[in-house]
VOBA-1610 file (N, C-alpha, C; in pm, whole numbers, padded with zeros to 5 digits, always signed):
BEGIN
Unk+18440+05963+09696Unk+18468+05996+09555Unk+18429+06141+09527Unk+18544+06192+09449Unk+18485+06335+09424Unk+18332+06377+09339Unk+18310+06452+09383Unk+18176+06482+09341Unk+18158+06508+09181Unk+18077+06465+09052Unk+18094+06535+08963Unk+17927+06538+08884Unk+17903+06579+08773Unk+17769+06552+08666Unk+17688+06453+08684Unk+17787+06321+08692Unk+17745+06181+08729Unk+17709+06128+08847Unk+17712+06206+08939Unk+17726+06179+09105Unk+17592+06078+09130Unk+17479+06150+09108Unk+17354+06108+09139Unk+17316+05964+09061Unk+17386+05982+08980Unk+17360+05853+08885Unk+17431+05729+08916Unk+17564+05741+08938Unk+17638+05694+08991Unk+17629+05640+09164Unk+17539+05719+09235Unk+17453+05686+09352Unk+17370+05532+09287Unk+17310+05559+09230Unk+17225+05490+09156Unk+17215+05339+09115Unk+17338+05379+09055Unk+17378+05212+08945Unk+17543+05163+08962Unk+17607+05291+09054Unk+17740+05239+09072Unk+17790+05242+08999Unk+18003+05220+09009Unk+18093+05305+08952Unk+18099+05216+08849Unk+18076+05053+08861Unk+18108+04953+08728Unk+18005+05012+08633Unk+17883+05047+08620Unk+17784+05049+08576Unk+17817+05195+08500Unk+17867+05263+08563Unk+17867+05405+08520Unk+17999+05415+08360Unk+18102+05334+08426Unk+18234+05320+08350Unk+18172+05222+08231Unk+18095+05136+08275Unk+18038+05049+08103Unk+17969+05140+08051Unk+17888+05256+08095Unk+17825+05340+07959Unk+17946+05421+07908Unk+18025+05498+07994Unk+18128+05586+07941Unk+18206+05496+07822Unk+18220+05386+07838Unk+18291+05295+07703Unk+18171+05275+07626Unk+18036+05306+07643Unk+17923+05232+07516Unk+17934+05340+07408Unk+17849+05296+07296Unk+17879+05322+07187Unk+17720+05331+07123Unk+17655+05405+07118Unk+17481+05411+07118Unk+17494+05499+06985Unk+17357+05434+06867Unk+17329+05467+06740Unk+17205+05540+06745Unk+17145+05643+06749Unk+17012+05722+06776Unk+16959+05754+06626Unk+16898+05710+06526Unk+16839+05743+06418Unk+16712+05807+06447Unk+16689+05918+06399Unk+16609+06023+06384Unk+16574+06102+06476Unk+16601+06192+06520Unk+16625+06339+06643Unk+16484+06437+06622Unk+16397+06374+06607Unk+16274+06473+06640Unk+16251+06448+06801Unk+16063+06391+06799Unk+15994+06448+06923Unk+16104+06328+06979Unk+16049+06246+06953Unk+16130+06087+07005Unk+16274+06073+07049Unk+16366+06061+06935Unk+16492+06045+06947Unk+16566+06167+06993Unk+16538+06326+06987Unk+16597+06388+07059Unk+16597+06358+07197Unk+16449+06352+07254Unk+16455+06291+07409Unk+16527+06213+07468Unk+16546+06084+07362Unk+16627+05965+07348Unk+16820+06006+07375Unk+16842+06064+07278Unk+16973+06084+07296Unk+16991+06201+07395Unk+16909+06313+07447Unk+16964+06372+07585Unk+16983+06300+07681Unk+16858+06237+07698Unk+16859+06144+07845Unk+16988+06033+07854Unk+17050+06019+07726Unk+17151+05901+07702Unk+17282+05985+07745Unk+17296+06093+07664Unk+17412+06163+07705Unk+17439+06240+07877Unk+17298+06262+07926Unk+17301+06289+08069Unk+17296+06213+08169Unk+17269+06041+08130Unk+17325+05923+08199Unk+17490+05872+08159Unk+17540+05953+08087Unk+17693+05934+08069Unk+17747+05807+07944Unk+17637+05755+07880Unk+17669+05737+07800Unk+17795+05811+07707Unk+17895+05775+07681Unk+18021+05831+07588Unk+18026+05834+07475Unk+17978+05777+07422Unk+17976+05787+07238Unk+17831+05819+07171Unk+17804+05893+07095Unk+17675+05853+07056Unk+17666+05917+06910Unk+17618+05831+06846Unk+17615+05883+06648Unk+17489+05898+06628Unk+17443+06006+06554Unk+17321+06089+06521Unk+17266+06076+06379Unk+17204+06095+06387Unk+17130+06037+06245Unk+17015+06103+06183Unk+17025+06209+06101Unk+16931+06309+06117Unk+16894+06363+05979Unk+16875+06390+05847Unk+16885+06523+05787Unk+16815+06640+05794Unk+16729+06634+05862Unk+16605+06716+05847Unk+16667+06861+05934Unk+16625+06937+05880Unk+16610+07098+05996Unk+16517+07116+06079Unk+16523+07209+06138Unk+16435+07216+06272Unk+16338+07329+06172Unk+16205+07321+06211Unk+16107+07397+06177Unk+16015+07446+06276Unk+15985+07576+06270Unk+15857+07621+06352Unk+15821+07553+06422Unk+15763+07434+06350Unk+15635+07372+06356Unk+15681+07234+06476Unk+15796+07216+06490Unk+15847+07107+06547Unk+15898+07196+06715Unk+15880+07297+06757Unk+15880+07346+06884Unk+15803+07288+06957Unk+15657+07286+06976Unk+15546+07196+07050Unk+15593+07084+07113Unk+15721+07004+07047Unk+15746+06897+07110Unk+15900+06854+07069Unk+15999+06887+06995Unk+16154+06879+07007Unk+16201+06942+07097Unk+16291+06831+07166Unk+16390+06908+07273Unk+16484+06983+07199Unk+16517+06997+07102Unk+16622+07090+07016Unk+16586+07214+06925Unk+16439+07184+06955Unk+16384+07293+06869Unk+16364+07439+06995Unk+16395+07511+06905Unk+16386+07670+06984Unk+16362+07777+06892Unk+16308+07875+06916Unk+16290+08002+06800Unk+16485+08071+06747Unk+16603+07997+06828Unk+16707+08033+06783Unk+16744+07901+06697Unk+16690+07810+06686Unk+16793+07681+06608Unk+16667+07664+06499Unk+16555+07695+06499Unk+16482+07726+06346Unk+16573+07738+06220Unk+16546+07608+06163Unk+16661+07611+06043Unk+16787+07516+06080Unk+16850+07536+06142Unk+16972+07444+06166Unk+16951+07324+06149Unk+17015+07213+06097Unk+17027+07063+06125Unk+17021+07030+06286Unk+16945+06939+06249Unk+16898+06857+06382Unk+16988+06800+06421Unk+17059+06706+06315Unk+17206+06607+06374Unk+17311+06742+06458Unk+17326+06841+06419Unk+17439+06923+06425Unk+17391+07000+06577Unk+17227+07009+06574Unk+17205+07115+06706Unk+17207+07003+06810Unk+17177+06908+06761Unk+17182+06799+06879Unk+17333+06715+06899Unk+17404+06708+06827Unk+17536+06749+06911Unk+17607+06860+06967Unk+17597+06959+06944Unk+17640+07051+07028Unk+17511+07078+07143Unk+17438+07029+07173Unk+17372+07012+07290Unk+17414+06947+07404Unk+17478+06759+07313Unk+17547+06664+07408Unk+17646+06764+07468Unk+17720+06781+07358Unk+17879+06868+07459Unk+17861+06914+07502Unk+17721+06998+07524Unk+17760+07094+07612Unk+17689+07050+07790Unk+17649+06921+07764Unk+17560+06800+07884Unk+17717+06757+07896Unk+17798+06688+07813Unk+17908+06612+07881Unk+18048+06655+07753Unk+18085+06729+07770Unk+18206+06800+07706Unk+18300+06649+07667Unk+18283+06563+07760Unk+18403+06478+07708Unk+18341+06375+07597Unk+18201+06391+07606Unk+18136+06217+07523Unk+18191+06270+07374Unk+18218+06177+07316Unk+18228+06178+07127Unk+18107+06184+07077Unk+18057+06284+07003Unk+17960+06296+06941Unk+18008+06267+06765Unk+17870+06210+06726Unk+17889+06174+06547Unk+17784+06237+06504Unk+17772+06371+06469Unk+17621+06416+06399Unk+17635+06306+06256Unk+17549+06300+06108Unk+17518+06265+06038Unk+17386+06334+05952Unk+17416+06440+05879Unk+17312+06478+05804Unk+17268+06387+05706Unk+17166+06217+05717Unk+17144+06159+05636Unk+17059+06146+05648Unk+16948+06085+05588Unk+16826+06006+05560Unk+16832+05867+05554Unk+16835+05767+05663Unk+16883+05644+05653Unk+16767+05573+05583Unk+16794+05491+05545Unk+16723+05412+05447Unk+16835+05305+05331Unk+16770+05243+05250Unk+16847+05062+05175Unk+16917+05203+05078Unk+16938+05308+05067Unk+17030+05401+04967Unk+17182+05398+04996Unk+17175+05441+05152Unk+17277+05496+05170Unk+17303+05389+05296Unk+17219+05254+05384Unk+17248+05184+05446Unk+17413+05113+05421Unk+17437+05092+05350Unk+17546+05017+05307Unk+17677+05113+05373Unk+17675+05271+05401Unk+17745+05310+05474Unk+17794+05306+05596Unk+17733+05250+05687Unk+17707+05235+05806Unk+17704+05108+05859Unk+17819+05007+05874Unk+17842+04922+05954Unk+17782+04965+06115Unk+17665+04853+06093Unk+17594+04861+06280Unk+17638+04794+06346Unk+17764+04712+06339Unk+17824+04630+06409Unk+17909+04680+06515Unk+17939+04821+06480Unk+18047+04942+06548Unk+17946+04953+06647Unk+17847+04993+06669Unk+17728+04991+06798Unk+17678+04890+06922Unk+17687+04972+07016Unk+17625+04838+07152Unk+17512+04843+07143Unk+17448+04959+07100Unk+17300+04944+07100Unk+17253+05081+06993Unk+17130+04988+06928Unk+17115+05084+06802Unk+16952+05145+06875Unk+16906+05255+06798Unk+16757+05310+06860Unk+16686+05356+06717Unk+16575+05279+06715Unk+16505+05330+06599Unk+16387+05446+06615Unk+16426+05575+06581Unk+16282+05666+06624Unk+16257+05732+06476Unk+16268+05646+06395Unk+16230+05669+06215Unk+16073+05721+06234Unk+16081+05783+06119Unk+15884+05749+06122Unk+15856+05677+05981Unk+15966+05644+05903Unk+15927+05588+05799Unk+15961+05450+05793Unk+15833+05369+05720Unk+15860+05252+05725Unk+15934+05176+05676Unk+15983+05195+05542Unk+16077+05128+05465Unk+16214+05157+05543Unk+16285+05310+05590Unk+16370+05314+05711Unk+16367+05176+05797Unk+16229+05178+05854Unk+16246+05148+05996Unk+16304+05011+05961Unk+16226+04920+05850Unk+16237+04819+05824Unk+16411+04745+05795Unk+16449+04884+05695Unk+16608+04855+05685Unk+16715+04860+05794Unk+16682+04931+05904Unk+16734+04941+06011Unk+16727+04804+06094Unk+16571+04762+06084Unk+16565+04676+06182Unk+16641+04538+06111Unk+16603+04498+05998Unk+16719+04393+05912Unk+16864+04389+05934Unk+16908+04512+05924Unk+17094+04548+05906Unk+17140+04509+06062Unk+17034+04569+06185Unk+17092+04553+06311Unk+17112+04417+06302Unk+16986+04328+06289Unk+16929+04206+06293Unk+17079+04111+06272Unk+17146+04150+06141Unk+17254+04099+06082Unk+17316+04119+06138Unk+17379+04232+06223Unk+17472+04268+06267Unk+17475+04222+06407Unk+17397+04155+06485Unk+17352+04104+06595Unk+17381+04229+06716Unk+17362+04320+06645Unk+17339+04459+06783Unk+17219+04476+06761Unk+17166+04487+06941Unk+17061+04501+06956Unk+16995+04636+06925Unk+16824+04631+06967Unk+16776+04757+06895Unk+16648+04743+06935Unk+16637+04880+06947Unk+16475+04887+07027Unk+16437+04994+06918Unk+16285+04997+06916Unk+16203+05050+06818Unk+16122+05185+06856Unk+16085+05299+06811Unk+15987+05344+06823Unk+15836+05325+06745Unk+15729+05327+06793Unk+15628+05290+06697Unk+15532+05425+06708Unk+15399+05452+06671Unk+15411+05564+06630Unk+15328+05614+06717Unk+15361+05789+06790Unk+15340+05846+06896Unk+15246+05984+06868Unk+15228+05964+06730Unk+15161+06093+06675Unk+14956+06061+06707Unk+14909+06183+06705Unk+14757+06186+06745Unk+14703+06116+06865Unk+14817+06142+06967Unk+14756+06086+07091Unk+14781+06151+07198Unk+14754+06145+07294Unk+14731+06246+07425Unk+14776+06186+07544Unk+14733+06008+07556Unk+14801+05956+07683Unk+14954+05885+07694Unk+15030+05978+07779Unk+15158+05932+07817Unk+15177+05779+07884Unk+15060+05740+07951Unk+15067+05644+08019Unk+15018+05528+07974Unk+15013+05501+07836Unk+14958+05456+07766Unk+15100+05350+07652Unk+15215+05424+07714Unk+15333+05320+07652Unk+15317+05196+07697Unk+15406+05086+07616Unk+15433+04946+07660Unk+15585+04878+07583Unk+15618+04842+07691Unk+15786+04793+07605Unk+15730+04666+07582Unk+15781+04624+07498Unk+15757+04498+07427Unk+15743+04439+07317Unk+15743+04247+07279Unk+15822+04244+07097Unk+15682+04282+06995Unk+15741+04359+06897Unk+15663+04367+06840Unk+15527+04293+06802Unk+15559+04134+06794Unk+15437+04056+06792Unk+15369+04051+06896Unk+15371+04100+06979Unk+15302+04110+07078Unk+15160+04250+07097Unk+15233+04313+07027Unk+15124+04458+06989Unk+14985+04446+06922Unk+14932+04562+06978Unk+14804+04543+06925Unk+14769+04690+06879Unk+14668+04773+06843Unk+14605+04870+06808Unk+14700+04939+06725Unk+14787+04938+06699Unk+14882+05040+06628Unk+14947+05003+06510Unk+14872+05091+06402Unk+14861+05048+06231Unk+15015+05047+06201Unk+15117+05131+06295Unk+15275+05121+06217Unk+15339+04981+06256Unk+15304+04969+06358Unk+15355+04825+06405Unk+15298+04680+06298Unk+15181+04718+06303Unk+15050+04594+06241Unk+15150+04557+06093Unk+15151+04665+06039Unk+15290+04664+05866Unk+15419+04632+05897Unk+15494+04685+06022Unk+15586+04618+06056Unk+15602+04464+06104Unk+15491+04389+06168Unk+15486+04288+06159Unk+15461+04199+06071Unk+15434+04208+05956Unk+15447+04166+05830Unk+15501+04197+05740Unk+15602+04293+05769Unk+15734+04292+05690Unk+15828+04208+05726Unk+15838+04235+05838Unk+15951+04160+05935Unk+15920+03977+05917Unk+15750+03948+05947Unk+15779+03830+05889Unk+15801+03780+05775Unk+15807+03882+05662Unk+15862+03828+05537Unk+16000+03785+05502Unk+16061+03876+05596Unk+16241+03876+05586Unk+16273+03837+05702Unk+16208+03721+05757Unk+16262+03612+05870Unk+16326+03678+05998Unk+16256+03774+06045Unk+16265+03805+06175Unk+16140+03809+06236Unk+16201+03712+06376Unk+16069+03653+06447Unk+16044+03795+06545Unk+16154+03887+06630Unk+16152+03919+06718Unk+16205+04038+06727Unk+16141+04193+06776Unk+16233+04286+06770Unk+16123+04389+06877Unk+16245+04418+06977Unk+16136+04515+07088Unk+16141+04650+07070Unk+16009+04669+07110Unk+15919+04800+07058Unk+15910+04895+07213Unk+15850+04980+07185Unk+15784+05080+07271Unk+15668+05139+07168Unk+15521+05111+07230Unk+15460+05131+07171Unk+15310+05200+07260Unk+15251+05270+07189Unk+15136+05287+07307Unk+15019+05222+07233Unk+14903+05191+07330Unk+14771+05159+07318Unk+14630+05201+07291Unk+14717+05313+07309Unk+14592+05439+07307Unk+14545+05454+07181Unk+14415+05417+07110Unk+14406+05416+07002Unk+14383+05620+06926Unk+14469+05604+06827Unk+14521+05742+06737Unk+14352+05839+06751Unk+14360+06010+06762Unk+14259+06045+06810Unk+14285+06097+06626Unk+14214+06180+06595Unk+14158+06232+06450Unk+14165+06375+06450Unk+14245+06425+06393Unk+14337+06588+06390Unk+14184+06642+06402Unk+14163+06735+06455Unk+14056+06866+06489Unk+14037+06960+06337Unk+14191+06970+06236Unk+14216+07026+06136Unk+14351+06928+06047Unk+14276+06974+05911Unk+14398+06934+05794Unk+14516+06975+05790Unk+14605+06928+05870Unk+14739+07006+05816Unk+14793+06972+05740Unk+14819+06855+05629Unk+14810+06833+05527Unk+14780+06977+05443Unk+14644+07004+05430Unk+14621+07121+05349Unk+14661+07233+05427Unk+14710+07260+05545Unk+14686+07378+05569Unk+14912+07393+05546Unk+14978+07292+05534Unk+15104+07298+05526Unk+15121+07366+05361Unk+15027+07271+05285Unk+15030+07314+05109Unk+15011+07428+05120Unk+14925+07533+05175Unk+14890+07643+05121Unk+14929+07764+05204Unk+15034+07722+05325Unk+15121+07799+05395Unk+15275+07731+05458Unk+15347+07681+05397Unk+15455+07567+05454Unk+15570+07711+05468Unk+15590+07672+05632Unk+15668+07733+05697Unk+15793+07660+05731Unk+15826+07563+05632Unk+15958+07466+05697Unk+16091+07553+05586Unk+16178+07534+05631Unk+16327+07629+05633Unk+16309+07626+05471Unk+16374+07705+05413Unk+16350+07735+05277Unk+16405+07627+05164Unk+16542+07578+05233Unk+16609+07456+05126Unk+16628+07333+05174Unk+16480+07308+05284Unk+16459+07174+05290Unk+16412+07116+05192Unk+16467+06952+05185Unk+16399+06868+05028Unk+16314+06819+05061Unk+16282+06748+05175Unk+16135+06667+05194Unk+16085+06740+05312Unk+15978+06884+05217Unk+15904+06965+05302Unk+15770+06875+05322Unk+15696+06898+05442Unk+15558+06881+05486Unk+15534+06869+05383Unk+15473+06986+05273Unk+15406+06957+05157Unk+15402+06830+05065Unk+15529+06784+05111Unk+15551+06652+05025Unk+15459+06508+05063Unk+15441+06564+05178Unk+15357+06410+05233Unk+15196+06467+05254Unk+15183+06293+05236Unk+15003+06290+05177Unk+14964+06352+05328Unk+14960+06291+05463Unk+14886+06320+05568Unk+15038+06403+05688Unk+15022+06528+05727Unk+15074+06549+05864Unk+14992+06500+06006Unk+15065+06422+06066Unk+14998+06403+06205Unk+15040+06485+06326Unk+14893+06517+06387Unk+14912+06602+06540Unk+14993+06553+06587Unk+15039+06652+06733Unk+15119+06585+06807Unk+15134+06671+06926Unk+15157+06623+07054Unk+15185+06700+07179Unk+15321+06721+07185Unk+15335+06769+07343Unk+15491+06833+07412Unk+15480+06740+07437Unk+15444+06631+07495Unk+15432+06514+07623Unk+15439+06339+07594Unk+15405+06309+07505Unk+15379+06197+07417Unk+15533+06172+07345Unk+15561+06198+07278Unk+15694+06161+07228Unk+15735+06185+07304Unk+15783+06296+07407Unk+15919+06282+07469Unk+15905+06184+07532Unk+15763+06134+07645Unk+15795+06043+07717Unk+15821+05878+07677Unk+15822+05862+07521Unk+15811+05757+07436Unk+15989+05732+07385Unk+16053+05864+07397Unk+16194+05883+07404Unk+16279+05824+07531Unk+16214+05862+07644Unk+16285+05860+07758Unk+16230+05724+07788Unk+16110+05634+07765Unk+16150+05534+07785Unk+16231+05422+07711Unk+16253+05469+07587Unk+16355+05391+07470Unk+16491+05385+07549Unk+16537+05548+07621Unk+16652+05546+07707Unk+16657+05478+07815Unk+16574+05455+07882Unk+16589+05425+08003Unk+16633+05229+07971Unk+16565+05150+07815Unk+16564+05029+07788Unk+16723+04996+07776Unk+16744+05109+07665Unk+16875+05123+07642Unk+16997+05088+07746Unk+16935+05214+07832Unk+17059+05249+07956Unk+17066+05078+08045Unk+16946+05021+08078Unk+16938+04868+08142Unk+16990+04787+08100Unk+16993+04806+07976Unk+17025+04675+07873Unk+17178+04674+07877Unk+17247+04783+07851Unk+17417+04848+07869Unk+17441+04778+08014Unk+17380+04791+08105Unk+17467+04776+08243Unk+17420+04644+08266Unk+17303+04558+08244Unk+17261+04440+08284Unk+17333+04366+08372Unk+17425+04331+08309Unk+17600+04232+08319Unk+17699+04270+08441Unk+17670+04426+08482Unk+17799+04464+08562Unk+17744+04434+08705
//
C-alpha cells in the first residue's frame, strides 16, 4: 500500500480500523489545556470529522499549557485556530469550529445524536452537567474530563465511571448531580493526586493586571478563584481522553 500520514497508524490498527475513523464523526467541547490535546491527537489518528466547541480566545496566560496557544494566535478564537491547525494535520478531515459557550442556553442547538463520540473538557459544571444529560439522551457516548488544574503528577490519571472516583471535588458535585437526573454511569478521566495550593493569588493578581484579549466577555477577572496549571498535566489528561475515544471507534472492526 502506498505510503501516506496514516502509514504508521495504519501499521498499527489496520486498514478496517483506519477507514471507521475516516467515516467517525467526534464532538470536542472546550479547546484549552485538555481538549486542544484531545482534538490534535484525534485529527492525527485520522479521525475525519470533528466539531469544535469553543468561545473563548487564546490569552498570554494560556501558552504554559495550550497546544494552540502561541505568541502569534494571542487573541484569535480557539474554535477557529484549532481548526485551521486540523487542516493543516489532515487537509481532507471536515472541520466544524463553533464560537459558543455550551451550556442549557444554547444546548437545544446542537443535536448530539449527529456524533459517534462526544468529549467533555468543560471546566464548568453546570456545562459539564448539560452535556453529560443531552449525550445521555442521545445515547452517544462520552467521556469526561475532570479537573487537571493545581497538580503536577501526570501519572496520576485513571479512566473510569465516575462513581467510582475518589479525591476530586469536580467529580464529588458531579456525582450528585448526575444522581439527581437519573444517570447511574458516565466515564471519566480523572487524576488522584490530591490539588496542591497556588504558591500566589491569581485571582488578585488577574484583577489588578488582566492581560486576556481586550473584547473578551468572561475575562479571568470575572471568576472568584484562577487555578495553577502545568505544560504536562492537561495535555496528558487530553491524550488520554483520545486515545479512549480512538478504542472505543474501532472496538468492532
Amino acid at each position: 500500500m502506498k505510503q501516506d500520514q496514516f502509514s504508521r497508524t495504519r501499521a498499527l490498527i489496520g486498514q478496517g480500523a483506519m477507514e471507521r475513523l475516516a467515516e467517525s464523526h467526534v464532538a470536542i467541547f472546550g479547546l484549552g489545556g485538555v481538549g486542544g490535546h484531545t482534538a490534535e491527537a484525534l485529527a492525527r489518528s485520522g479521525v475525519g470529522e470533528l466539531s469544535l466547541f469553543d468561545d473563548d480566545q487564546i490569552c498570554l496566560t494560556n501558552l504554559n499549557r495550550q497546544i494552540i496557544a502561541t505568541h502569534k494566535t494571542v487573541g484569535a478564537f480557539k474554535a477557529d485556530t484549532m481548526a485551521e491547525r486540523i487542516l493543516e494535520i489532515n487537509p481532507n478531515a471536515k472541520v466544524h469550529p463553533h464560537r459558543v459557550f455550551y451550556g442549557p442556553e444554547v444546548a437545544e442547538q446542537f443535536d448530539l445524536a449527529q456524533y459517534d463520540y462526544v468529549v467533555d473538557a468543560i471546566d464548568t459544571v453546570t456545562a459539564k452537567l448539560e452535556l453529560a444529560v443531552r449525550a445521555y439522551g442521545a445515547d452517544t457516548p462520552i467521556i469526561c474530563a475532570m479537573g487537571t488544574a493545581n497538580k503536577l503528577d501526570p501519572t496520576a490519571f485513571v479512566v473510569t465511571d465516575i462513581f467510582d472516583t475518589e479525591s476530586d471535588p469536580l467529580a464529588r458535585v458531579m456525582r450528585r448531580e448526575l444522581r439527581k437526573r437519573g444517570i447511574e454511569h458516565l466515564r471519566v478521566v480523572y487524576s488522584n493526586e490530591p490539588a496542591k495550593k497556588p504558591v500566589e493569588d491569581l485571582a488578585k493578581a488577574c484583577r489588578q493586571n488582566c492581560i486576556c484579549p481586550a473584547d473578551v466577555a468572561r475575562t479571568c477577572t470575572n471568576r472568584r478563584q484562577i487555578p495553577a496549571s502545568s505544560a504536562f498535566v492537561p495535555g496528558v489528561a487530553g491524550l488520554i481522553l483520545a486515545g479512549e475515544v480512538i478504542k472505543a471507534l474501532i472496538a468492532d472492526v
